[in-house]
C-alpha positions as CSV (number, residue, x, y, z in Angstrom):
1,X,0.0,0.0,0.0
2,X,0.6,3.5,-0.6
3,X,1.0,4.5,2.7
4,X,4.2,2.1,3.4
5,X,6.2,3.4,0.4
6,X,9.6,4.7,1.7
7,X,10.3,7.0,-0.8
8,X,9.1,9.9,-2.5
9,X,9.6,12.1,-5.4
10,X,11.4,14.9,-3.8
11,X,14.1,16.3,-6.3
12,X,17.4,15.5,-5.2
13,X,20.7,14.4,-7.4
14,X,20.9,10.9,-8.3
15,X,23.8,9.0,-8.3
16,X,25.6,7.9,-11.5
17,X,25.7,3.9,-12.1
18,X,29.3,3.2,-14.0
19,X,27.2,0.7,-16.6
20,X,25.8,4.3,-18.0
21,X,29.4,4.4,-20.2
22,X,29.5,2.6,-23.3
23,X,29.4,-1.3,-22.9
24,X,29.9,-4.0,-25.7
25,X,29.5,-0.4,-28.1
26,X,26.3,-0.1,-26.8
27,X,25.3,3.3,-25.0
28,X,23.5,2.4,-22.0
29,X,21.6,6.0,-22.2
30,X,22.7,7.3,-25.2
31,X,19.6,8.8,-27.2
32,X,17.6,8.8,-23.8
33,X,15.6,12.0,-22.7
34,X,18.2,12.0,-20.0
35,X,16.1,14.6,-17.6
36,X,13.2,11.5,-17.8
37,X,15.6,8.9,-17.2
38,X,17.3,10.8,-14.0
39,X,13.4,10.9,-12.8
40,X,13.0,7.3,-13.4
41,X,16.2,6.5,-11.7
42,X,15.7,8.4,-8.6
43,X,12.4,6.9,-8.4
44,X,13.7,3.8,-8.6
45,X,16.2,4.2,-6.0
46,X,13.9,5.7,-3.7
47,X,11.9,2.5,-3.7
48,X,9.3,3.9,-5.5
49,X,9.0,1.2,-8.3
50,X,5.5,2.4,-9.5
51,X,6.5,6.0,-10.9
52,X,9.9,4.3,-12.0
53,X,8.1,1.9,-13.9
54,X,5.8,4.2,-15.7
55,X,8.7,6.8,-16.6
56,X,11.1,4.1,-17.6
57,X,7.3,2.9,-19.7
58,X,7.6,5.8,-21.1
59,X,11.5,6.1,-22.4
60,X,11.1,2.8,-23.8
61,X,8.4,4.2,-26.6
62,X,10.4,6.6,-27.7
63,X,13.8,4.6,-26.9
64,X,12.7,0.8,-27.9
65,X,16.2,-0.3,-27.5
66,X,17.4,0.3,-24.5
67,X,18.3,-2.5,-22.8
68,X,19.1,-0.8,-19.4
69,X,15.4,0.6,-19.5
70,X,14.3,-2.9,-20.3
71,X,16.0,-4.3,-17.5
72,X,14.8,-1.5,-14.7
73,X,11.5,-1.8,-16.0
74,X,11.1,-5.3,-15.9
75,X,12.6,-4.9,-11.8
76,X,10.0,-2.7,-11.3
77,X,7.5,-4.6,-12.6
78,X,8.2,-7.2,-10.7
79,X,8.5,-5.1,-7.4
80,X,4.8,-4.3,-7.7
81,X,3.7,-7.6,-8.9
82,X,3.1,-6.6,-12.7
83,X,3.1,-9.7,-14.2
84,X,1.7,-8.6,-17.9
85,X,4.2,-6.0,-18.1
86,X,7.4,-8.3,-16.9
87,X,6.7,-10.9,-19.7
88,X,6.9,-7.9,-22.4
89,X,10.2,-7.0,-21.4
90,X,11.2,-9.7,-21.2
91,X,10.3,-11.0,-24.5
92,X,11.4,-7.5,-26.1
93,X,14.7,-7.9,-24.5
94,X,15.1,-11.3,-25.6
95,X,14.2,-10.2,-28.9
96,X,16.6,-6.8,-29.2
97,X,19.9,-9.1,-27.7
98,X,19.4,-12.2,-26.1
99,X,23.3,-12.5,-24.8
100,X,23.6,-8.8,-23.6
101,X,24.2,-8.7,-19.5
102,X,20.9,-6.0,-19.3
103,X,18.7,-9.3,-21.2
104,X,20.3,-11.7,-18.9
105,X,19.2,-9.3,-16.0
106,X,15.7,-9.8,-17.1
107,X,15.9,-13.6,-17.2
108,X,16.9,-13.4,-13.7
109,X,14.4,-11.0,-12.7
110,X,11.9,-13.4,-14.4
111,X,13.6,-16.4,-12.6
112,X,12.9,-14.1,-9.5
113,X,9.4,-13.9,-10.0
114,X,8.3,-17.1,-10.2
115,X,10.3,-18.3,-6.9
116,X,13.3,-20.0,-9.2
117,X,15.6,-18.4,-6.9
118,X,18.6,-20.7,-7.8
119,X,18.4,-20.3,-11.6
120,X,17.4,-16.0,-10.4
121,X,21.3,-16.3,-8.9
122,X,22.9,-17.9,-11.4
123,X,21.4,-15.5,-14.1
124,X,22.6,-12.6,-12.2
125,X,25.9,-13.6,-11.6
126,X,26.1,-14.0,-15.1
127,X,25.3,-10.9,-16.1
128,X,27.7,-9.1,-13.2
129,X,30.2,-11.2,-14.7
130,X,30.5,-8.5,-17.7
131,X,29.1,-5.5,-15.4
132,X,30.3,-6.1,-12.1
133,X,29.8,-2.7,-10.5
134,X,26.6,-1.7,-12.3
135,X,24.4,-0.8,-9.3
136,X,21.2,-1.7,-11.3
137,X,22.0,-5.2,-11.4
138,X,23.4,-5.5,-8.4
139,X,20.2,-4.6,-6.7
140,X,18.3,-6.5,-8.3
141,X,20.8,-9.5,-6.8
142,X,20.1,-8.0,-3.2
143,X,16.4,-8.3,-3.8
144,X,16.8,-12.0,-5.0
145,X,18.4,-12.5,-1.7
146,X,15.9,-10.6,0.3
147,X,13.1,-12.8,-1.2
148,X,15.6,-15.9,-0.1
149,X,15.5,-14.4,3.7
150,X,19.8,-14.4,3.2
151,X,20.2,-11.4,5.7
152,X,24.0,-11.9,4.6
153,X,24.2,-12.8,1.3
154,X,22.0,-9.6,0.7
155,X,24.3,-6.9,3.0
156,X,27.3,-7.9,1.4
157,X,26.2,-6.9,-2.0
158,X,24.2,-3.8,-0.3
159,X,27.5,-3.0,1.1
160,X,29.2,-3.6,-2.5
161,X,26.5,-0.9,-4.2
162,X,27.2,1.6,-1.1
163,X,30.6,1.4,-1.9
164,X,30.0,2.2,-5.4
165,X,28.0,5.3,-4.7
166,X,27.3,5.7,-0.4
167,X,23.8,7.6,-1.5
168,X,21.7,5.2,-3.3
169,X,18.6,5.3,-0.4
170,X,17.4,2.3,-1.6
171,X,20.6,0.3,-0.7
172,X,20.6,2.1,2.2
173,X,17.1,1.2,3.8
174,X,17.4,-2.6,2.9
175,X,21.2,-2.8,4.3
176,X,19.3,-1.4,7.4
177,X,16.6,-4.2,7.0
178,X,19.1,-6.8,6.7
179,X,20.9,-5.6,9.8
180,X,17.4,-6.0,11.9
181,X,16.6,-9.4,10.3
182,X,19.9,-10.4,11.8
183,X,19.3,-9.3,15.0
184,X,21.7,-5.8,14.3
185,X,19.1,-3.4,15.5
186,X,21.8,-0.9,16.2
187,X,23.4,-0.8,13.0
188,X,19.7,-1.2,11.2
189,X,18.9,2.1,12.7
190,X,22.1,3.8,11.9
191,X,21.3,2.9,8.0
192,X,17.8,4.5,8.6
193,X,19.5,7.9,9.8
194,X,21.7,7.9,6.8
195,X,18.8,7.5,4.9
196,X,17.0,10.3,6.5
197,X,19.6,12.7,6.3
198,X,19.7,11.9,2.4
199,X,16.2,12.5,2.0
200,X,14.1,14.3,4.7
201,X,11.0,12.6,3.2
202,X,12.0,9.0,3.6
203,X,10.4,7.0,6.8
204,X,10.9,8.0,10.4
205,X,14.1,5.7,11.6
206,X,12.4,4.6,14.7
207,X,9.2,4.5,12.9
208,X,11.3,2.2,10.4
209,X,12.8,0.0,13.2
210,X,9.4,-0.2,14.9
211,X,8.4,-1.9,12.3
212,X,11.3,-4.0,12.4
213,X,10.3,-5.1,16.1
214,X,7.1,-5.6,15.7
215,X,7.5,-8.2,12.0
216,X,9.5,-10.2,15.5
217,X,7.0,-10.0,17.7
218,X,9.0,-7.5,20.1
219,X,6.2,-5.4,20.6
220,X,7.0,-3.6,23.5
221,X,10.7,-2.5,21.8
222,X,8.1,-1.8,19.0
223,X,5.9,0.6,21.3
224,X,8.8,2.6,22.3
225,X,10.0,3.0,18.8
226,X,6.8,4.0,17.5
227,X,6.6,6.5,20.5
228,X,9.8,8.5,19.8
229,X,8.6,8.4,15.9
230,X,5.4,9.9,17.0
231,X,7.8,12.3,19.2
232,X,9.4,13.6,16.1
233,X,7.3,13.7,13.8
234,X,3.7,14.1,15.0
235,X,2.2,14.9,12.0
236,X,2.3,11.3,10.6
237,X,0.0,8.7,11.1
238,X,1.2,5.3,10.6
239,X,3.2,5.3,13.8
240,X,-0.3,5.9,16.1
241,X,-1.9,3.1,14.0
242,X,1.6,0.4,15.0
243,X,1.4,2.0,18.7
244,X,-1.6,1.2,18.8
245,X,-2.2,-2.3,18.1
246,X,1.5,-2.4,20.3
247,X,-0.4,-1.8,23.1
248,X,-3.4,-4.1,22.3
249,X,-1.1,-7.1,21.8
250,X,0.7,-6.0,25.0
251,X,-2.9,-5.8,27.2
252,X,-2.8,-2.1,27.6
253,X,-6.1,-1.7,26.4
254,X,-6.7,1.5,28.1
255,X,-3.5,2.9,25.9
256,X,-4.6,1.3,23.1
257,X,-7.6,3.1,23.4
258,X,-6.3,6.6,24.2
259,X,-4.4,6.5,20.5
260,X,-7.5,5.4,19.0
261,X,-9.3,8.8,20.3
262,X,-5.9,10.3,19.0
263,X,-6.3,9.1,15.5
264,X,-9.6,10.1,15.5
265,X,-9.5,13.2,16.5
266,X,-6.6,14.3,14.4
267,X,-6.4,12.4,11.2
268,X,-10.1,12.3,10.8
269,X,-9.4,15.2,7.6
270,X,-7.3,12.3,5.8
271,X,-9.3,9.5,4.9
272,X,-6.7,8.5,1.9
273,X,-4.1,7.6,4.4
274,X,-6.0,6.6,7.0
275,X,-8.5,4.2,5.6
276,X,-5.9,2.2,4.4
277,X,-4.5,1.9,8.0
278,X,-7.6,0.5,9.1
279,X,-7.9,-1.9,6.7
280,X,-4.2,-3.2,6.9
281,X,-5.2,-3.2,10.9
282,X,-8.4,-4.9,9.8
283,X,-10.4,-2.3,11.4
284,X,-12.9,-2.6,8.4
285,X,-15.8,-1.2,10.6
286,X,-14.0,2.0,11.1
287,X,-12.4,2.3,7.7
288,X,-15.5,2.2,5.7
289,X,-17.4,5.6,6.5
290,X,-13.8,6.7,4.8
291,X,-14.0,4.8,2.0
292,X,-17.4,6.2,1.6
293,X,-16.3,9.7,2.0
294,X,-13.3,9.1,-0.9
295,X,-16.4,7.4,-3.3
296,X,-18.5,10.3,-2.8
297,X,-15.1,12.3,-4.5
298,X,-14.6,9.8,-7.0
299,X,-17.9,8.1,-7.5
300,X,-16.4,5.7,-10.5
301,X,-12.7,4.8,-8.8
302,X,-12.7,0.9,-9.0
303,X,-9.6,0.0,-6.4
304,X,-12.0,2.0,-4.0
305,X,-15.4,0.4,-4.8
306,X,-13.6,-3.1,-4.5
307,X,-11.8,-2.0,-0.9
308,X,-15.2,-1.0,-0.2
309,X,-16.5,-4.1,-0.9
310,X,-14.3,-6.2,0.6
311,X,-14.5,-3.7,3.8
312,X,-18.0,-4.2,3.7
313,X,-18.1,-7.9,3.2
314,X,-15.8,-8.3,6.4
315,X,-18.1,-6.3,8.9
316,X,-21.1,-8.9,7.3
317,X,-22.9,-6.4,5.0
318,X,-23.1,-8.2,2.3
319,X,-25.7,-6.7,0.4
320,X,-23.5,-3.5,0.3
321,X,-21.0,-5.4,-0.9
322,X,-23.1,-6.4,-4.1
323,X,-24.1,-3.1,-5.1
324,X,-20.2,-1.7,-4.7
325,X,-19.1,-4.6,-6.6
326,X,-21.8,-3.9,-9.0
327,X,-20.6,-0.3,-9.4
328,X,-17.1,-1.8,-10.4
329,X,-18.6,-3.6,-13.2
330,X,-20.5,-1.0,-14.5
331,X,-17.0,0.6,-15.2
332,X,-15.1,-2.2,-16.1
333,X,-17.9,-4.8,-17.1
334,X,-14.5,-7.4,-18.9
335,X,-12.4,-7.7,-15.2
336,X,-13.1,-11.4,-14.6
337,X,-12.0,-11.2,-10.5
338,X,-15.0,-8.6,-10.5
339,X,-17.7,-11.1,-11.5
340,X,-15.9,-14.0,-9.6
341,X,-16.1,-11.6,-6.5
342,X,-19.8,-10.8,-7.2
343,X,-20.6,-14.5,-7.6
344,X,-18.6,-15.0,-4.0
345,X,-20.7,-12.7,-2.7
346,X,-24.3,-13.9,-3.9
347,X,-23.2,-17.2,-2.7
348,X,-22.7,-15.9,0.9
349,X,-25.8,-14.2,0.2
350,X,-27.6,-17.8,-0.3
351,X,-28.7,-16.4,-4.1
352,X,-27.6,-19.5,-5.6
353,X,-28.8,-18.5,-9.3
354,X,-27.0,-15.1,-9.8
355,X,-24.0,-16.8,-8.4
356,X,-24.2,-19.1,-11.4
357,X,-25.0,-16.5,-13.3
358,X,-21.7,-14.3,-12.7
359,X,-19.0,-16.9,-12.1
360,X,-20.2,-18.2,-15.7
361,X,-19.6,-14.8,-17.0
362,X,-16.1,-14.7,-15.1
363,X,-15.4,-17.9,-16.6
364,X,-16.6,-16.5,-19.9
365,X,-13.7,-13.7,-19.7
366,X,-11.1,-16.1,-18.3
367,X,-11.0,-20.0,-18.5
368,X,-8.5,-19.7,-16.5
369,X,-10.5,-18.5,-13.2
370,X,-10.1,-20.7,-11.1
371,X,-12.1,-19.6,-8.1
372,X,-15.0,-19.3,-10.4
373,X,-15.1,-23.1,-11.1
374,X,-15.2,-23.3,-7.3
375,X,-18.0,-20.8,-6.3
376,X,-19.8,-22.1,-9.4
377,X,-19.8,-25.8,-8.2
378,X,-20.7,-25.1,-5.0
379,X,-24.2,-23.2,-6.4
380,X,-25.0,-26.3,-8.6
381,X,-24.7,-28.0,-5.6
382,X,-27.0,-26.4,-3.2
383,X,-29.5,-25.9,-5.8
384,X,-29.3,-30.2,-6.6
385,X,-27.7,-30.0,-10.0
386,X,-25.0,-32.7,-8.8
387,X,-23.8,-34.0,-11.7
388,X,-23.2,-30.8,-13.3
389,X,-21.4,-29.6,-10.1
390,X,-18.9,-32.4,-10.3
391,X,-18.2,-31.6,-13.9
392,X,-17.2,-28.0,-12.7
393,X,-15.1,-29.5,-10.4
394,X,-13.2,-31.5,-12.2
395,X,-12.9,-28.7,-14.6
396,X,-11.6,-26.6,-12.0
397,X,-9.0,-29.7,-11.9
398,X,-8.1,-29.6,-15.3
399,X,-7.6,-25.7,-14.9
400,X,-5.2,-26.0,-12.0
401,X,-3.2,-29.1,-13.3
402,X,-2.8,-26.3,-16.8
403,X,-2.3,-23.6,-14.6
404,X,0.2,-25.3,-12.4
405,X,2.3,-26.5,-15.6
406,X,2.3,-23.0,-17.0
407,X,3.8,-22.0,-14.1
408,X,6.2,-24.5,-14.2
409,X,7.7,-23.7,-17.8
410,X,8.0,-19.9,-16.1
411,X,9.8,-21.5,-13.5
412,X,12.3,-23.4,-15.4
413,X,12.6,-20.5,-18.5
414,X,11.6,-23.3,-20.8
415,X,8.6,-21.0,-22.1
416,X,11.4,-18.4,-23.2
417,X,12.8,-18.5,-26.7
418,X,16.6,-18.2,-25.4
419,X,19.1,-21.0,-23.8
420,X,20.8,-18.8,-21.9
């Protein structure tokens, strides 16, 4: 969620990555809007993969054969979990210069993706093997190791990009993460400082290291990290949100209780931030008349209607969670999870006919569904239609065992057109 991003867009100099000189006797940004690309970069090493993402989007239409762009962009996309896009990179790269150490980055960024984590290390090794101190690449190989929970493996080559240039932020706040995982609270804190004094925008240290506590279950370190962050910087909210639940999972209900007044009282004016707090705290009751309040702004915003509905659906009102749904189709009537949702939801509503109805449509969009099959088999089966219910099941089988070797040829690269 928004509210978790590190980074933000402030202007401040990035640093320059060595692989930007002529490699192979191919520019690495030569022909680039180089203003957009500085964007995209300090974006990116701010941690704030969805404006990198579109920027570096954006050079690659006018710059189609960039391979550095196609290799940031396919990180990116992988950062925020954009499937679609990470499989046109990667097939454009693979295309452009299937040998070059930026295409080889995006096989491993692939690799990354779909949990091949050994082949992900291989392929990035490889690639570092001709660009050893580009600090693009070796990111990426400090997020492979992040996602392999190697606390070491991934500070070393934090270290070894800090070295290269001491103010990439990005390196900065996930050396610090690395510290904490290890048990270096100390030193995880000091990287958060260095951070901050970078950029005066970037997470409250303690705030930062609360956090850190409280993914261990140290919650009462937790609590008194998220008080000096609330200390320092008042103003923000995410800190009352940890204190509080601190306190709820430490019995001081009474505390708990006092920041909740807090939070109402003087965050009320920001329901953006603050009704995504509730929900990541599953306070769905009290994130909802927010939700409502950001609809009544943007009547036809689907991420909202769907929060909405889901908010709704938690607290039991399912009805209401129809008609948001509902809304969301009427904007985008060919999203699949949108009918699938709506057919969830009629089911829990015991209106067995309209679920068939709208898991067939979402099967209709996507054979590939799954969930759909599932609701939809279950609705055939309350209403006596047995055998027809078992042959949704077993289609739902059929889907899975596809869908599962799909996967697998991702896994292994064998669905890629290159033998690298």
């Amino acid at each position: 969620m928004l509210i978790f991003n590190l980074m933000s867009g402030a202007d401040t100099p990035r640093p320059v990555n060595p692989s930007e000189k002529k490699t192979d006797g191919e520019p690495r940004s030569g022909g680039v809007n180089r203003q957009l690309l500085q964007e995209a970069l300090t974006a990116f090493y701010r941690e704030d993969d969805e404006t990198a993402l579109e920027l570096l989007l954006a050079i690659l239409e006018t710059n189609p054969d960039n391979l550095r762009c196609h290799y940031l962009a396919a990180l990116t996309a992988a950062n925020i979990a954009d499937e679609e896009t990470l499989e046109q990179i990667s097939r454009n790269a693979r295309r452009l210069a299937p040998r070059h150490p930026y295409t080889v980055g995006c096989e491993a960024v692939r690799a990354l993706f779909f949990a091949n984590y050994e082949r992900a290390e291989h392929l990035f090794n490889l690639a570092l093997r001709s660009l050893p101190d580009d600090i693009d690449l070796n990111l990426g190989l400090g997020i492979l190791y992040d996602h392999m929970g190697a606390e070491e493996k991934s500070a070393e080559v934090y270290r070894r990009v800090l070295e290269i240039s001491p103010d990439i932020i990005r390196a900065r706040i996930w050396l610090g993460i690395s510290y904490a995982l290890s048990g270096e609270y100390g030193n995880a804190l000091a990287q958060y400082e260095y951070a901050k004094r970078l950029d005066p925008t970037v997470e409250n240290p303690h705030q930062h290291l609360g956090r850190d506590y409280y993914a261990e279950g140290i919650f009462d370190e937790a609590a008194r990290e998220f008080a000096r962050a609330i200390a320092e910087e008042p103003e923000q909210p995410t800190a009352y949100f940890y204190l509080m639940d601190c306190y709820k999972r430490l019995g001081l209900i009474d505390d708990a209780l006092d920041i909740y007044e807090t939070i109402k009282r003087q965050f009320a004016h920001q329901p953006e931030i603050i009704s995504e707090l509730f929900e990541h705290f599953r306070m769905f009751s009290e994130a909802i008349p927010h939700l409502e309040k950001l609809l009544q702004r943007s009547p036809e915003n689907e991420e909202l209607l769907i929060r909405l509905a889901g908010a709704y659906q938690e607290t039991g009102r399912i009805t209401d969670a129809i008609d948001a749904v509902q809304r969301a189709i009427t904007v985008d009537p060919e999203n699949p999870g949108y009918w699938t949702l709506l057919a969830e939801l009629h089911y829990q509503n015991g209106d067995y006919p309209r679920t068939i109805a709208a898991a067939e449509r979402a099967i209709q969009l996507n054979q590939y569904e799954e969930e759909a099959y599932a609701v939809l088999a279950d609705a055939l089966l309350f209403l006596g239609r047995t055998e027809e219910a078992e042959a949704m099941a077993r289609q739902r089988e059929k889907i899975r065992d596809e869908s599962w070797r799909r996967y697998q040829q991702k896994f292994s690269g064998q669905d890629s057109d290159d033998d690298i």
